[in-house]
N, C-alpha and C positions, 0 to 999 in steps of 0.2 A: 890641164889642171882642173880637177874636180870643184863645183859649187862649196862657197863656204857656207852657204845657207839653205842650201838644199833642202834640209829634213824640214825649216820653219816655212819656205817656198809650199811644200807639198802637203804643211800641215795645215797651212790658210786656204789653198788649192780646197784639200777637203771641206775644212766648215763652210766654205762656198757651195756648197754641194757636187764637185766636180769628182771622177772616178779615174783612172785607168781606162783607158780605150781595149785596150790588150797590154801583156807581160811583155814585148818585144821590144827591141829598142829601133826605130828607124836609123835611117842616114840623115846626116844633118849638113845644108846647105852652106852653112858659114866655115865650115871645121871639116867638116869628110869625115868625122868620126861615127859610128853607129854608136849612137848613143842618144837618139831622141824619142822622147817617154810622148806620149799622147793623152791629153785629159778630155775629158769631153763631159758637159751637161747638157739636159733635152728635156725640154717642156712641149704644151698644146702649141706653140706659137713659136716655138724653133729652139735653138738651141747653140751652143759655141763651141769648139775645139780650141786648145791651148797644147800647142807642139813645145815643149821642152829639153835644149837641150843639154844632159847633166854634164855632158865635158867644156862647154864653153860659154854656156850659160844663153846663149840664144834664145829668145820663144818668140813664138808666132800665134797670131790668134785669127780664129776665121768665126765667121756669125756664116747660121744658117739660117734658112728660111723654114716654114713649118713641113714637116714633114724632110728633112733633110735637105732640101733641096733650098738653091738658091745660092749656094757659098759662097761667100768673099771676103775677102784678108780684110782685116784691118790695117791700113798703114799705119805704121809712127805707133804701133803699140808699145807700150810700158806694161810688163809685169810685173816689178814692183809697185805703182803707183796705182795700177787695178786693183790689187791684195789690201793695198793700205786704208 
């Protein structure tokens, strides 16, 4: 079942200043569907990946360190309540 909020999901995503990673859709760990969108931001002091996925509504968020390196999940992340 598709996102019912997808398009306001991906439109807060943006004025956050987050992008598309790549046009591809990953595989998604909760569902098995290939269907996860990748967002990603990048500043001097690092930057975040927001894994989205559009069939079951999944996301995941990882902080980087600078220069990309350093990754790690956040646990118990909310994307609704980041956006809001």
């Amino acid at each position: 079942m598709p996102l019912a909020d997808l398009e306001t999901l991906e439109y807060k995503l943006g004025k956050r200043g987050f992008r598309r990673d790549d046009l591809y859709f990953h595989a998604c760990d909760a569902c098995r569907e290939q269907a996860v969108a990748k967002y990603v931001i990048l500043g001097r002091t690092g930057g975040r990946d927001i894994w989205l996925c559009h069939a079951c509504g999944a996301a995941r968020s990882f902080r980087n360190g600078s220069g990309m390196n350093d990754r790690e999940e956040d646990a118990g992340f909310d994307l609704r309540a980041f956006l809001a």
